[in-house]
C-alpha positions as CSV (number, residue, x, y, z in Angstrom):
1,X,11.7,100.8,70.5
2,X,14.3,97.6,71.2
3,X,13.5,94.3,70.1
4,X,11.3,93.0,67.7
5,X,9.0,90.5,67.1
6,X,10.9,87.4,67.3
7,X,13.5,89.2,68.9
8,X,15.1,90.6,66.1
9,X,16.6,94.2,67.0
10,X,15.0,96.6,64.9
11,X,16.4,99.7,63.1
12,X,14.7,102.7,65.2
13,X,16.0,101.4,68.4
14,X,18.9,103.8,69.0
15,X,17.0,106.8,66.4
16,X,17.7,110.2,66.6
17,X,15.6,110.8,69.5
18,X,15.8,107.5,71.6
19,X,16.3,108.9,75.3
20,X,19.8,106.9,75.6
21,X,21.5,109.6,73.3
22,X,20.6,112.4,76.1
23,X,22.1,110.4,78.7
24,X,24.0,113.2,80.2
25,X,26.6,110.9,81.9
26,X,28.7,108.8,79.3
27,X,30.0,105.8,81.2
28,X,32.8,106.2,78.2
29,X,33.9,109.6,80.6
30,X,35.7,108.2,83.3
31,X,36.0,111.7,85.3
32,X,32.2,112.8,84.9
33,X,31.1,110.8,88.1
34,X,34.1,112.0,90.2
35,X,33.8,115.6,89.2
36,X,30.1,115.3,90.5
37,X,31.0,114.1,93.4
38,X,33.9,116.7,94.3
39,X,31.1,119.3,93.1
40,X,28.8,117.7,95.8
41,X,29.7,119.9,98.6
42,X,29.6,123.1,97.1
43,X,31.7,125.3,94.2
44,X,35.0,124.1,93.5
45,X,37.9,125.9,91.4
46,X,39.5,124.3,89.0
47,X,43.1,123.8,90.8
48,X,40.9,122.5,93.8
49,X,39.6,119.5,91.3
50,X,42.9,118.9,90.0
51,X,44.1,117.5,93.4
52,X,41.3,114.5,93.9
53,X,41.7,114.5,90.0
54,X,45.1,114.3,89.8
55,X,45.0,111.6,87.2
56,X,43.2,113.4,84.9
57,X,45.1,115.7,82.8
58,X,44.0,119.4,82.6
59,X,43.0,119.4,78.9
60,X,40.6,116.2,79.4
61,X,39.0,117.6,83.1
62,X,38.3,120.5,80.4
63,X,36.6,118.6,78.6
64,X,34.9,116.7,81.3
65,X,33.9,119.6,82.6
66,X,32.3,121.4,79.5
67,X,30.7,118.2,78.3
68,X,28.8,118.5,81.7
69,X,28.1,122.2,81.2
70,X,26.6,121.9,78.3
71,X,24.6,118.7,80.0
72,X,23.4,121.2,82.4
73,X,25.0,119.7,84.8
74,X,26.9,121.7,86.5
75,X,27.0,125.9,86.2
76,X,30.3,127.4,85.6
77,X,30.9,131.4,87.2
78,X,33.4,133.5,86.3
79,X,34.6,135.8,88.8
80,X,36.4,139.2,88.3
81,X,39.4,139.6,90.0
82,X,42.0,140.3,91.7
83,X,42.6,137.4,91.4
84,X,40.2,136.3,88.4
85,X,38.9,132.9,89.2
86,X,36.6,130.7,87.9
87,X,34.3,128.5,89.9
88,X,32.2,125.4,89.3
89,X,29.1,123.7,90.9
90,X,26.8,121.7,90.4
91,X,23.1,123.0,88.8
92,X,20.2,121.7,90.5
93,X,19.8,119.2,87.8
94,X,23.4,117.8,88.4
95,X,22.4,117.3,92.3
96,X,19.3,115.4,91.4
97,X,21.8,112.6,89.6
98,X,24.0,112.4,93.1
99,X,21.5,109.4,94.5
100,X,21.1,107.4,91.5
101,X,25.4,107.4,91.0
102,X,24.8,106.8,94.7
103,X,23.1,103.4,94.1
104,X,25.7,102.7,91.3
105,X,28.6,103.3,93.5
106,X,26.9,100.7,95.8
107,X,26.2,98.4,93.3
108,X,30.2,98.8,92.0
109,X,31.1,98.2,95.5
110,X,28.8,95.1,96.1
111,X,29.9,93.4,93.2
112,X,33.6,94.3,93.0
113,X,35.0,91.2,93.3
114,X,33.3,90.0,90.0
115,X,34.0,93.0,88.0
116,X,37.9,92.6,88.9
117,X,37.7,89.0,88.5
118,X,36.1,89.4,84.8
119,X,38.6,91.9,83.8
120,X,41.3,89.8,84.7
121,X,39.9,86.7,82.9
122,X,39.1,89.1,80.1
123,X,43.1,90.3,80.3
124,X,44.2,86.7,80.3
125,X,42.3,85.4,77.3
126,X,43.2,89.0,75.3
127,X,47.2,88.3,76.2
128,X,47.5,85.5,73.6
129,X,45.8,87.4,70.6
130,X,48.1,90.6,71.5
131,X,50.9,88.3,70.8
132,X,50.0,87.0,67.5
133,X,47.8,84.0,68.4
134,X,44.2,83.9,66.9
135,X,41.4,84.0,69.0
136,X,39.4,81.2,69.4
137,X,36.4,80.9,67.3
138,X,37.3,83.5,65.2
């Protein structure tokens, strides 16, 4: 898998079983991270993770949340009521990924500065383009 001789990228380097399609956390899922880390204290309802998640809408944290159901992330209990509730926590699987997003949030933190500064350089050379202009070299 990855490169190839002469470092040519080969065609079975993202196949049907290459470990990065299993990655249970999709950096393209904004709210996965913070739902494991409201989970990371113990079983939450879901109105409970609307108020840290406030941004989130309820139909995407739905999703979020299923997505890392069916990750086996996290386990999700229904209770009988009165009142009927449902619960969510994380599976032991789910805790074991709390230190390595540990060391990313670290990492995000050490290098904030940058990853603001290349967003906003990024922003600045898009702003042109949006407006019509070409973009440079292409």
């Amino acid at each position: 898998m990855g490169a190839q001789a002469g470092g040519r990228l080969g065609p079975e380097m993202f196949d049907e079983l290459c470990p990065s399609t299993l990655v249970p956390v999709r950096f393209a899922d904004k709210w996965a991270w913070p739902v494991l880390r409201c989970l990371e204290d113990g079983p939450r309802r879901f109105s409970e993770l609307r108020v840290p998640l406030r941004r989130a809408t309820a139909r995407v944290l739905t999703h979020s949340l299923r997505r890392l159901e069916r990750d086996g992330l996290i386990s999700r209990t229904a209770h009988a009521g009165p009142p009927a509730r449902v619960e969510y926590a994380l599976t032991p699987l789910g805790r074991s990924l709390l230190e390595p997003l540990a060391v990313l949030s670290a990492w995000t933190a050490e290098h904030w500065e940058e990853l603001v500064e290349a967003r906003e350089s990024y922003a600045a050379r898009e702003r042109p383009r949006a407006a019509g202009a070409p973009r440079p070299g292409g």
